[in-house]
PDB file with SEQRES, HELIX, SHEET and CRYST1 records, atoms N, CA, C and O in Angstrom:
SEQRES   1 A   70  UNK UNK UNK UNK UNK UNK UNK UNK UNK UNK UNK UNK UNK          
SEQRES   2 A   70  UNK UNK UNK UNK UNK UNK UNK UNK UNK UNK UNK UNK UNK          
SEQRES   3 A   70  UNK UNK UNK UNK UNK UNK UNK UNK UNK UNK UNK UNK UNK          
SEQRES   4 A   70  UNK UNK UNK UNK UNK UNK UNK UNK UNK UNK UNK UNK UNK          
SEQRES   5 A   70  UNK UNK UNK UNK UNK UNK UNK UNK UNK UNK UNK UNK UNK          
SEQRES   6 A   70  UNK UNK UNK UNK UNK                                          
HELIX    1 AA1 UNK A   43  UNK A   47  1                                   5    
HELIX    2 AA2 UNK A   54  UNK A   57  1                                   4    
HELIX    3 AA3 UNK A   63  UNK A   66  1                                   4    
HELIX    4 AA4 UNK A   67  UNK A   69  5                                   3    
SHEET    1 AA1 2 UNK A  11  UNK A  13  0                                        
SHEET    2 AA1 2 UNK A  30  UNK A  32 -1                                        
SHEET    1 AA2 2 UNK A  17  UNK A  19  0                                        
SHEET    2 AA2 2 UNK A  24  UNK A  27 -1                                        
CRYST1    1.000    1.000    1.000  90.00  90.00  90.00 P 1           1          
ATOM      1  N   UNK A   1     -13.613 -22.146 104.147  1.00  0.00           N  
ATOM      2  CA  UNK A   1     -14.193 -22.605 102.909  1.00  0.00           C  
ATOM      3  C   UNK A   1     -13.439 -22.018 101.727  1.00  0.00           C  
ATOM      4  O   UNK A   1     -12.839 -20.959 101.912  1.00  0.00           O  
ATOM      5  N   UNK A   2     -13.408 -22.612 100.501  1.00  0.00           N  
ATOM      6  CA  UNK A   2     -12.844 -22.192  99.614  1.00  0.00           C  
ATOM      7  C   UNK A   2     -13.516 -21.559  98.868  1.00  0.00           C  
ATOM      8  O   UNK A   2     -14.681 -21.870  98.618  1.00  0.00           O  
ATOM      9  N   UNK A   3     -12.635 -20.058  98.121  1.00  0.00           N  
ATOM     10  CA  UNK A   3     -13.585 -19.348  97.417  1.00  0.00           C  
ATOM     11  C   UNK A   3     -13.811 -19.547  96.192  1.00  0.00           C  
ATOM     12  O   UNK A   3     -12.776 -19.689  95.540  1.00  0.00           O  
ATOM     13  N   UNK A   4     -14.956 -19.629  95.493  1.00  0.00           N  
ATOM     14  CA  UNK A   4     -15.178 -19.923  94.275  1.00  0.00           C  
ATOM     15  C   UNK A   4     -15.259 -19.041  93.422  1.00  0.00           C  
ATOM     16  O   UNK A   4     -15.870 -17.986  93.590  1.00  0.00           O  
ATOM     17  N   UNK A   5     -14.557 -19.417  92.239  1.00  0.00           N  
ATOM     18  CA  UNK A   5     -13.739 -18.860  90.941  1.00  0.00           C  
ATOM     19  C   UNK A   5     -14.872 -18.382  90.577  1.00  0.00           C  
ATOM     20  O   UNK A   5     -15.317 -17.304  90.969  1.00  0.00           O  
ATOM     21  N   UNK A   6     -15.471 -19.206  89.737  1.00  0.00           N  
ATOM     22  CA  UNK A   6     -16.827 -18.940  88.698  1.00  0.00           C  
ATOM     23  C   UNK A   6     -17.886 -19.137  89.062  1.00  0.00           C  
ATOM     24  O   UNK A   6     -18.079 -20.332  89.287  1.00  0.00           O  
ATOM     25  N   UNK A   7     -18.797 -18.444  89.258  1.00  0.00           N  
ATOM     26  CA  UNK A   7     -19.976 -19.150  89.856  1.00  0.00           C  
ATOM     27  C   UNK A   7     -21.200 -18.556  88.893  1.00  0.00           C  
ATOM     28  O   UNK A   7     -21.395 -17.443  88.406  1.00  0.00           O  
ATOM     29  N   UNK A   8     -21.919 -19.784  88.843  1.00  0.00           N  
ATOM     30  CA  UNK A   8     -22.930 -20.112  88.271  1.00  0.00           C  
ATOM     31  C   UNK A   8     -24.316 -19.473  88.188  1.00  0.00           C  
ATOM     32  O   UNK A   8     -25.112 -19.967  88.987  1.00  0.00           O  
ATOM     33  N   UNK A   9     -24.703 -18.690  87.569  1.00  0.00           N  
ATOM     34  CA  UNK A   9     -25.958 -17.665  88.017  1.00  0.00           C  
ATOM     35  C   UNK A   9     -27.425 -18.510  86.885  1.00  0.00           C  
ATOM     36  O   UNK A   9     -28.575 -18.800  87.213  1.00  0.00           O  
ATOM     37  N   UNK A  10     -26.699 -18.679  85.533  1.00  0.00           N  
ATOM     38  CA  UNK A  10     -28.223 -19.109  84.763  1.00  0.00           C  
ATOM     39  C   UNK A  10     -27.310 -20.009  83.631  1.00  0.00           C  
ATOM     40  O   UNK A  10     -26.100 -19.789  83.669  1.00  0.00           O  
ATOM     41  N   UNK A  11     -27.757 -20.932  82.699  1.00  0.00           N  
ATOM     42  CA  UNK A  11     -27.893 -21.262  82.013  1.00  0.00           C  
ATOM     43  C   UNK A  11     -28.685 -21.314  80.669  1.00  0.00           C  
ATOM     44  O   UNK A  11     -29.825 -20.850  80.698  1.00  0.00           O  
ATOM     45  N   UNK A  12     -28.287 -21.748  79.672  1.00  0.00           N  
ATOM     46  CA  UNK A  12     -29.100 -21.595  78.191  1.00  0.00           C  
ATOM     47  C   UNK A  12     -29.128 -22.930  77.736  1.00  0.00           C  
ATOM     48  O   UNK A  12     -28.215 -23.574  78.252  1.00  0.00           O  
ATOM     49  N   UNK A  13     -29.832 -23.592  76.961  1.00  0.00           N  
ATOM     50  CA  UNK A  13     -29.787 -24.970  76.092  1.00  0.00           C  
ATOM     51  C   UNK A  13     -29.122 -24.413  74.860  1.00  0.00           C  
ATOM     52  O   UNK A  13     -29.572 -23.511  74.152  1.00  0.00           O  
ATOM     53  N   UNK A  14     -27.736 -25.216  74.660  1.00  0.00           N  
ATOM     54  CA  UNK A  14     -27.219 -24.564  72.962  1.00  0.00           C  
ATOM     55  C   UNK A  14     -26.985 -25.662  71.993  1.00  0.00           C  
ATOM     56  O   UNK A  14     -26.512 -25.461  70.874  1.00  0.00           O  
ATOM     57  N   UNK A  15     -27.321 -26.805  72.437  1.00  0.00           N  
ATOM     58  CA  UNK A  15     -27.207 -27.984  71.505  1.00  0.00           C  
ATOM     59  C   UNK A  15     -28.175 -28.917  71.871  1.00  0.00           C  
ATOM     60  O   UNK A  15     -28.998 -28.584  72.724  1.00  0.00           O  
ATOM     61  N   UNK A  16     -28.230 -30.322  71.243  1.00  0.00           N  
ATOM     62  CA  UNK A  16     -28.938 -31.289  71.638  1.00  0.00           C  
ATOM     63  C   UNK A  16     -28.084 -32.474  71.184  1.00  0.00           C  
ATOM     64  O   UNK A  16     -27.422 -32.497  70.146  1.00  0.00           O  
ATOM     65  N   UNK A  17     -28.162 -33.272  71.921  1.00  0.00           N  
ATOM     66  CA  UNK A  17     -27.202 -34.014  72.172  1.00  0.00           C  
ATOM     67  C   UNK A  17     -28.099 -35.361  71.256  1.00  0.00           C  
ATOM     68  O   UNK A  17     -29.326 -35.285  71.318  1.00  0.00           O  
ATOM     69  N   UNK A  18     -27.517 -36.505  70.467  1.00  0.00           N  
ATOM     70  CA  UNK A  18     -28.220 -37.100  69.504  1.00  0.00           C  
ATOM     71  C   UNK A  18     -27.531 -38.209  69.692  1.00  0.00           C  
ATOM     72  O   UNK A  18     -26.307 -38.126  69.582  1.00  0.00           O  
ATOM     73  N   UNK A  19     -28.198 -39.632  70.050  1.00  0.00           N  
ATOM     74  CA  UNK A  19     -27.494 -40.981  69.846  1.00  0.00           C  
ATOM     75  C   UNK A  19     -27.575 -41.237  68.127  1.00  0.00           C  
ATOM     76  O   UNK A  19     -28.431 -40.914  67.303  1.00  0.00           O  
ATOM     77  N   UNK A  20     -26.133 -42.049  67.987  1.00  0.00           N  
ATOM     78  CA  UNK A  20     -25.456 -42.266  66.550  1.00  0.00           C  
ATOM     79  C   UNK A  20     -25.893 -43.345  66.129  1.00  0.00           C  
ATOM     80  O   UNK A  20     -25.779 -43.694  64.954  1.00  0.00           O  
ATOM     81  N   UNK A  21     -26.387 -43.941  66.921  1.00  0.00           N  
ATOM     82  CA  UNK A  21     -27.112 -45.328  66.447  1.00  0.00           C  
ATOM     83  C   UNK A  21     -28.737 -45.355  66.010  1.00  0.00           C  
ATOM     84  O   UNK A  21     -29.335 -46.022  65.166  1.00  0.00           O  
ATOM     85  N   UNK A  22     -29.046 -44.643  66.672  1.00  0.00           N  
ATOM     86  CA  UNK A  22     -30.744 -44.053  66.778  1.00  0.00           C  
ATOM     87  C   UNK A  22     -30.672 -42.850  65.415  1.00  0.00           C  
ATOM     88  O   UNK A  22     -30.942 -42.813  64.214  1.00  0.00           O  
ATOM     89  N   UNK A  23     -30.202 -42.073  66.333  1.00  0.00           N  
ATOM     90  CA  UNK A  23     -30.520 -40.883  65.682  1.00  0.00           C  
ATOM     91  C   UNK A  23     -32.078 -40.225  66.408  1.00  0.00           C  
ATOM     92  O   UNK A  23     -33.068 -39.747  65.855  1.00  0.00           O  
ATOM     93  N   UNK A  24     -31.842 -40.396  67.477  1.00  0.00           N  
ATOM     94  CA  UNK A  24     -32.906 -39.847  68.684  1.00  0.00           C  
ATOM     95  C   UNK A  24     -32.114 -39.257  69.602  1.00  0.00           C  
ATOM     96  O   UNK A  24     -31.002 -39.550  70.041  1.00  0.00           O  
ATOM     97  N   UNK A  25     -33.338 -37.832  69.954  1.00  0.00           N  
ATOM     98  CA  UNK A  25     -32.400 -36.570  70.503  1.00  0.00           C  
ATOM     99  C   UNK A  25     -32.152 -37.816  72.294  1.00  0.00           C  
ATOM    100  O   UNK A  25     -32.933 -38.740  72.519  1.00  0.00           O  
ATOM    101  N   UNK A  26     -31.235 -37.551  73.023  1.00  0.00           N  
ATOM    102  CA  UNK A  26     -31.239 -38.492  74.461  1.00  0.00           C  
ATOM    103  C   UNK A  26     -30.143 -37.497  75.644  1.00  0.00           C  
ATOM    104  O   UNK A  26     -29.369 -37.802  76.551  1.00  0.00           O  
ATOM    105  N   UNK A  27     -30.587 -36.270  75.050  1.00  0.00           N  
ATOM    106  CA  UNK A  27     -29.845 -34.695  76.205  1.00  0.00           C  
ATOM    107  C   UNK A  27     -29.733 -33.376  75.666  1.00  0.00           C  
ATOM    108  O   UNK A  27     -29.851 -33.266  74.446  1.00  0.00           O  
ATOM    109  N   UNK A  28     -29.579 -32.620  76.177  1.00  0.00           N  
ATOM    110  CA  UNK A  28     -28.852 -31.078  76.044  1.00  0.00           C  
ATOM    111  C   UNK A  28     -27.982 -30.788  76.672  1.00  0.00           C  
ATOM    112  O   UNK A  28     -27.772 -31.094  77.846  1.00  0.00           O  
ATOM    113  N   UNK A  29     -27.199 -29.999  75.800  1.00  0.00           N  
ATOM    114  CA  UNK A  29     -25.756 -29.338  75.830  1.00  0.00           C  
ATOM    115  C   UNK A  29     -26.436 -27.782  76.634  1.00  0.00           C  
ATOM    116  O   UNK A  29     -27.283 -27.056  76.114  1.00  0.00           O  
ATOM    117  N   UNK A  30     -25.914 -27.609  77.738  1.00  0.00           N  
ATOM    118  CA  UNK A  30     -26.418 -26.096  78.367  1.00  0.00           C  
ATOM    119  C   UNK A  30     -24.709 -25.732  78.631  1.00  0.00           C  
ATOM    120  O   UNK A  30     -23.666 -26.308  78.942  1.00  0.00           O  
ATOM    121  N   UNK A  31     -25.286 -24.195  78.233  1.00  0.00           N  
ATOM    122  CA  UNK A  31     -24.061 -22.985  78.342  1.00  0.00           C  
ATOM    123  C   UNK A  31     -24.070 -22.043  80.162  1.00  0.00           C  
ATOM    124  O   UNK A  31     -25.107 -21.429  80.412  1.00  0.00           O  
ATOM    125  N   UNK A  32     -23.469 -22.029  80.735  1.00  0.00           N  
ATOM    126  CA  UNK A  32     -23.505 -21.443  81.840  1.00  0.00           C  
ATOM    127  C   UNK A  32     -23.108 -19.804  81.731  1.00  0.00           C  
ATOM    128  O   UNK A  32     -21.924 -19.670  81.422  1.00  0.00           O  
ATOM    129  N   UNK A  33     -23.489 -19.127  81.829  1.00  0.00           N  
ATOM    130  CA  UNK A  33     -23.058 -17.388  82.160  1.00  0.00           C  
ATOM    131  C   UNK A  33     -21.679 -17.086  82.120  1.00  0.00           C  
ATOM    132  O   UNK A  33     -21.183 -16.163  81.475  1.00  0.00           O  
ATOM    133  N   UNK A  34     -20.985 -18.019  82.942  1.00  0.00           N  
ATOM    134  CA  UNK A  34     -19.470 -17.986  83.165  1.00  0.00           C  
ATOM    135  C   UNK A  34     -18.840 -18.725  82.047  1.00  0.00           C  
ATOM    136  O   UNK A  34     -17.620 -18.580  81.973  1.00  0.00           O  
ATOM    137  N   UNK A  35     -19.375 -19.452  81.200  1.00  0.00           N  
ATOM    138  CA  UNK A  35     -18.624 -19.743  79.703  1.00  0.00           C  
ATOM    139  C   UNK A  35     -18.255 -21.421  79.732  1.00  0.00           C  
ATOM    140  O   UNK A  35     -17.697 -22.006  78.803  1.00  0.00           O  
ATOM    141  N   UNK A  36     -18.732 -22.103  81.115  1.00  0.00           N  
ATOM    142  CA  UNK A  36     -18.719 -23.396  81.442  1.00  0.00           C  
ATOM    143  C   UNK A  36     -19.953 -24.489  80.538  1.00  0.00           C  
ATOM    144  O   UNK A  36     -21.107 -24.078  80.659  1.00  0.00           O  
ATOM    145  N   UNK A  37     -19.865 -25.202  80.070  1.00  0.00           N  
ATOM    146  CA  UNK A  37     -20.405 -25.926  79.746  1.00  0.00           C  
ATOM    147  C   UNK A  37     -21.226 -27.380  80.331  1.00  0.00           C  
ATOM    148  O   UNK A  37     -20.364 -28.099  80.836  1.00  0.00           O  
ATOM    149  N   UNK A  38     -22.588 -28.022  80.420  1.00  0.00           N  
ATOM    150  CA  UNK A  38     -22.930 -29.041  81.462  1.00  0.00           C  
ATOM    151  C   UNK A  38     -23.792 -29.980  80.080  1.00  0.00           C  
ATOM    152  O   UNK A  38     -24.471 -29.285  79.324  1.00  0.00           O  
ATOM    153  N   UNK A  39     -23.753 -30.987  79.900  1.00  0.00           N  
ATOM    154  CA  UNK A  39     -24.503 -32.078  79.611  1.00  0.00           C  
ATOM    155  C   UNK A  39     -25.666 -32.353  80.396  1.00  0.00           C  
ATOM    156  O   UNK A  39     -25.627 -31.999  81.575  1.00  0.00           O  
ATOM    157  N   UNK A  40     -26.695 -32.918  79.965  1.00  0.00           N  
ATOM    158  CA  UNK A  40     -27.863 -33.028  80.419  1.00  0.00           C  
ATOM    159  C   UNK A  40     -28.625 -33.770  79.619  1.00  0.00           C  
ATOM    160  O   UNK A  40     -29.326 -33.459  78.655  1.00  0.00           O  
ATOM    161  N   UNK A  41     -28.296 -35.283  80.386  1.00  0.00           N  
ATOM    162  CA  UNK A  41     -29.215 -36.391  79.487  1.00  0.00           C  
ATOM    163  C   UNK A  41     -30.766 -36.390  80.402  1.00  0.00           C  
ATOM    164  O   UNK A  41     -31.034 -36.018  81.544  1.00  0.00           O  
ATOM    165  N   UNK A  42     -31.555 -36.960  79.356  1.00  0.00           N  
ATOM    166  CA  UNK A  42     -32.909 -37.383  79.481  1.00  0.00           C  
ATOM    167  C   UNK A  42     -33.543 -38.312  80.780  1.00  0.00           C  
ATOM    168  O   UNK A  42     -32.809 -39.278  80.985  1.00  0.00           O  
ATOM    169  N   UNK A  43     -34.578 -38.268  81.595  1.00  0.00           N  
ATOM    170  CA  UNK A  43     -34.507 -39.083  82.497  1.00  0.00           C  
ATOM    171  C   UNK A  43     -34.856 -40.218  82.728  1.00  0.00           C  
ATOM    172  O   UNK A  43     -34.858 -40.630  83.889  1.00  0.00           O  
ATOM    173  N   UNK A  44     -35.239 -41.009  81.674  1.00  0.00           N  
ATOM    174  CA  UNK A  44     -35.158 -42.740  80.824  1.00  0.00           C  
ATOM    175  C   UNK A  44     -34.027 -42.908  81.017  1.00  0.00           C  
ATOM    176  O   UNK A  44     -33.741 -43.722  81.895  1.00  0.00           O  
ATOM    177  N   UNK A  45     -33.175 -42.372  80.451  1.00  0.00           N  
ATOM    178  CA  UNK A  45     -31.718 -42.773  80.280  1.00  0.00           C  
ATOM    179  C   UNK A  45     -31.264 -42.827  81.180  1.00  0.00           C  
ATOM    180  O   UNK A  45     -30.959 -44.005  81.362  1.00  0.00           O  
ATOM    181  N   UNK A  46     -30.878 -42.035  82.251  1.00  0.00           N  
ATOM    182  CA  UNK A  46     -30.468 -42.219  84.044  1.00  0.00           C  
ATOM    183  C   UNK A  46     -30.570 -43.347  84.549  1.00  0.00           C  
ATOM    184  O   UNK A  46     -29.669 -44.134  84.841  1.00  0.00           O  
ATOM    185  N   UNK A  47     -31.815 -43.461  84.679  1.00  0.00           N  
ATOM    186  CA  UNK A  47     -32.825 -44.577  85.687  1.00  0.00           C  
ATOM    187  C   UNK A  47     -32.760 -45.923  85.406  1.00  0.00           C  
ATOM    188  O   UNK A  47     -33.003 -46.818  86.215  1.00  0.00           O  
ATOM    189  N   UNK A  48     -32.224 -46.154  83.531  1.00  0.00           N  
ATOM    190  CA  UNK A  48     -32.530 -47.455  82.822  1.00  0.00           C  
ATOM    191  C   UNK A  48     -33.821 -47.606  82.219  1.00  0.00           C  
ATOM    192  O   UNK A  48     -33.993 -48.439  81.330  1.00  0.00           O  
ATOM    193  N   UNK A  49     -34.823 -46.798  82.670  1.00  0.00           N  
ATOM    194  CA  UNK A  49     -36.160 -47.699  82.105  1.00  0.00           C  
ATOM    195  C   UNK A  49     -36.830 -47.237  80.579  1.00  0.00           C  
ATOM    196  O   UNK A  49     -37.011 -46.173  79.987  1.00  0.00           O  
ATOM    197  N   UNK A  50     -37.053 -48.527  80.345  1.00  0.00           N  
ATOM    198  CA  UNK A  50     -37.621 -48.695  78.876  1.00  0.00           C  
ATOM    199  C   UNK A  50     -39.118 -48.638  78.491  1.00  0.00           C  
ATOM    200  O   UNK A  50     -39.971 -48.981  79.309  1.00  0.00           O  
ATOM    201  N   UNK A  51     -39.439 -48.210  77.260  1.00  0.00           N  
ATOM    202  CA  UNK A  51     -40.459 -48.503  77.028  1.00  0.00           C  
ATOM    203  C   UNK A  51     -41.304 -47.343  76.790  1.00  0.00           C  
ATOM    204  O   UNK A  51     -42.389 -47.315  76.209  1.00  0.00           O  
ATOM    205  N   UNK A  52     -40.801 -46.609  77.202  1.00  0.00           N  
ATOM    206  CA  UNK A  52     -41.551 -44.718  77.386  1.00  0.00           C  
ATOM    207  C   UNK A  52     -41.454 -44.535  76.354  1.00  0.00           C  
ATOM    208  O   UNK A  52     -40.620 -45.093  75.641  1.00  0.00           O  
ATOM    209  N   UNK A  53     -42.525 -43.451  75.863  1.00  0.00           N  
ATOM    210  CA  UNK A  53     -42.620 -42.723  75.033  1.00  0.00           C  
ATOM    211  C   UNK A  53     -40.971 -41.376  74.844  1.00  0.00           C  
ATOM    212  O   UNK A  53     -40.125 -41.141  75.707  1.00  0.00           O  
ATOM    213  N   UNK A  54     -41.054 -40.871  73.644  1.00  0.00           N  
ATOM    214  CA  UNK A  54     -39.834 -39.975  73.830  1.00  0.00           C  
ATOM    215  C   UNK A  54     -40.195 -38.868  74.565  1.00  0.00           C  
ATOM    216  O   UNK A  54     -39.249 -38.274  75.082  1.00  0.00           O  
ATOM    217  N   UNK A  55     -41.734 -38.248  74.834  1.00  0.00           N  
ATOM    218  CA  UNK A  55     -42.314 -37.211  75.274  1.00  0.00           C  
ATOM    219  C   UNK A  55     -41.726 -37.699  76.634  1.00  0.00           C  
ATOM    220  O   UNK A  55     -40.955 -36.872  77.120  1.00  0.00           O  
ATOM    221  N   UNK A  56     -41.859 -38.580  77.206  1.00  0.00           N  
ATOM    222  CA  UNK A  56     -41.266 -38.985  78.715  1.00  0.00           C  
ATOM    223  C   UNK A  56     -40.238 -39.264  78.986  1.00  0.00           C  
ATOM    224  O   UNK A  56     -39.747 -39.358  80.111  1.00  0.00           O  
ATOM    225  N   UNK A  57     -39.839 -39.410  78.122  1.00  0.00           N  
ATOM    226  CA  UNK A  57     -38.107 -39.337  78.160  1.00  0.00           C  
ATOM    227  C   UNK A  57     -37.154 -38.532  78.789  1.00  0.00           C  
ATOM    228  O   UNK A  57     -36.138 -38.584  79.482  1.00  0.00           O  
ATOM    229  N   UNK A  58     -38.041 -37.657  78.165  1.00  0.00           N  
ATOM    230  CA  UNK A  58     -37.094 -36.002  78.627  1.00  0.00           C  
ATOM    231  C   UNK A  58     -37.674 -35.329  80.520  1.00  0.00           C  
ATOM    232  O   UNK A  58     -38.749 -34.968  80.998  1.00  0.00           O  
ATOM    233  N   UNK A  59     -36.222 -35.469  81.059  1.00  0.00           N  
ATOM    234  CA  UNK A  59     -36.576 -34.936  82.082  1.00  0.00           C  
ATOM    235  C   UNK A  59     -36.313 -33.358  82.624  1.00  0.00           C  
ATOM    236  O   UNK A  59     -35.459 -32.719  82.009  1.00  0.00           O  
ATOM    237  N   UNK A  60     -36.737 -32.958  83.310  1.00  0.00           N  
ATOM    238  CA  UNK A  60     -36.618 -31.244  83.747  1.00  0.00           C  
ATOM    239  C   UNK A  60     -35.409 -31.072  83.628  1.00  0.00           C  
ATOM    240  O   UNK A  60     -34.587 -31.985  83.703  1.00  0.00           O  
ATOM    241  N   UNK A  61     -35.188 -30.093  83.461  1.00  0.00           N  
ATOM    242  CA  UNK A  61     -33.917 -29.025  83.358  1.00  0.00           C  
ATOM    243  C   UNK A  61     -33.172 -29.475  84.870  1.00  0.00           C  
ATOM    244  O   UNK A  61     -33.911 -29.439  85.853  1.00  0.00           O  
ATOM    245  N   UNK A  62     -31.920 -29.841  85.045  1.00  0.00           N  
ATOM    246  CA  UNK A  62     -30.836 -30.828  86.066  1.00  0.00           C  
ATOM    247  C   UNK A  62     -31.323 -29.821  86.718  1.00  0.00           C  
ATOM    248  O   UNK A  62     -31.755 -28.823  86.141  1.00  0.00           O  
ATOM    249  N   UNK A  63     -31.304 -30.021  88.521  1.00  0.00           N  
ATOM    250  CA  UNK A  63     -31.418 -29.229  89.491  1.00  0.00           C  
ATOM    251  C   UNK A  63     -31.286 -28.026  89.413  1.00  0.00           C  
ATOM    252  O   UNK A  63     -32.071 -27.078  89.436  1.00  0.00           O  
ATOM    253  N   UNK A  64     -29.575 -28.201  89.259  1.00  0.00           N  
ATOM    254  CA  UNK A  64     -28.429 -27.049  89.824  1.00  0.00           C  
ATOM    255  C   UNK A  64     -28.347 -25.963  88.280  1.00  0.00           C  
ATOM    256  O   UNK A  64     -27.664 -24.939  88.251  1.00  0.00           O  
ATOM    257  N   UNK A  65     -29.124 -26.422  87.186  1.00  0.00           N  
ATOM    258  CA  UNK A  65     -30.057 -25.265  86.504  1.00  0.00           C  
ATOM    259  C   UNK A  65     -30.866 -24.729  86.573  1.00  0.00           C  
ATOM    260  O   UNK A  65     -30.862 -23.498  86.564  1.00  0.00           O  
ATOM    261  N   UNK A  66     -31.767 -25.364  86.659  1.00  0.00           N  
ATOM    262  CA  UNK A  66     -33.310 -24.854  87.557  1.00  0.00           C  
ATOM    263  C   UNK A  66     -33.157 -23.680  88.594  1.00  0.00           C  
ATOM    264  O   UNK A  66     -33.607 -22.535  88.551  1.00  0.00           O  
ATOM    265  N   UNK A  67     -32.187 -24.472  89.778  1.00  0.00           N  
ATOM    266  CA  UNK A  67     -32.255 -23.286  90.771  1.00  0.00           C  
ATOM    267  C   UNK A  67     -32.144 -21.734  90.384  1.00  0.00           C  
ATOM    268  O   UNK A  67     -32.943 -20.809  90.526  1.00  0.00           O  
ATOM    269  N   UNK A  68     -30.677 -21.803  89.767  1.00  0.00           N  
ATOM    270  CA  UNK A  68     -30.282 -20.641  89.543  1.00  0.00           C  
ATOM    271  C   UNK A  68     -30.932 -19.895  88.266  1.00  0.00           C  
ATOM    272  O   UNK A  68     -30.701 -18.729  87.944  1.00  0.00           O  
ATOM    273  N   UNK A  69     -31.934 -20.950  87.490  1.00  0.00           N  
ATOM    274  CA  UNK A  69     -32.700 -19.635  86.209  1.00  0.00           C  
ATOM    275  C   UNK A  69     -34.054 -19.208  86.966  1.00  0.00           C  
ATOM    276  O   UNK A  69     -34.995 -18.724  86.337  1.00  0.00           O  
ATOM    277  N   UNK A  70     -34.096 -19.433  88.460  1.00  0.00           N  
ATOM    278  CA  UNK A  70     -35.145 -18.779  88.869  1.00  0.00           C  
ATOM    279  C   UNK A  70     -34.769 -17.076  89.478  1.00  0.00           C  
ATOM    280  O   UNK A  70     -35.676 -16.355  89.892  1.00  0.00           O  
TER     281      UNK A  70                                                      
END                                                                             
């Protein structure tokens, strides 16, 4: 197996990511420990579906963040 360089322990939210047409928040910008950076859109937006409120919009923190800020 190959050994890995940087590895990933926790993350932070350091931005919010904003459609230019809207002007509605639709992700977060998260900072990783190791100085890596991950995008993280909303989970409306993924899936396609319309019609939600913005409160439902927003989905949990991506997996492979979650895991490791536990």
């Amino acid at each position: 197996m190959p050994k890995l360089e940087s590895v990933r322990t926790t993350a932070e939210a350091i931005g919010r990511i904003t459609c230019i047409k809207t002007g509605e928040d639709i992700g977060l910008l998260y900072q990783w420990d190791n100085g890596e950076t991950q995008a993280a859109l909303f989970g409306s937006l993924l899936t396609g579906q319309e019609g939600t409120t913005s409160s439902k919009k927003r989905s949990k923190i991506p997996a492979d963040i979650a895991q490791n800020q536990r």
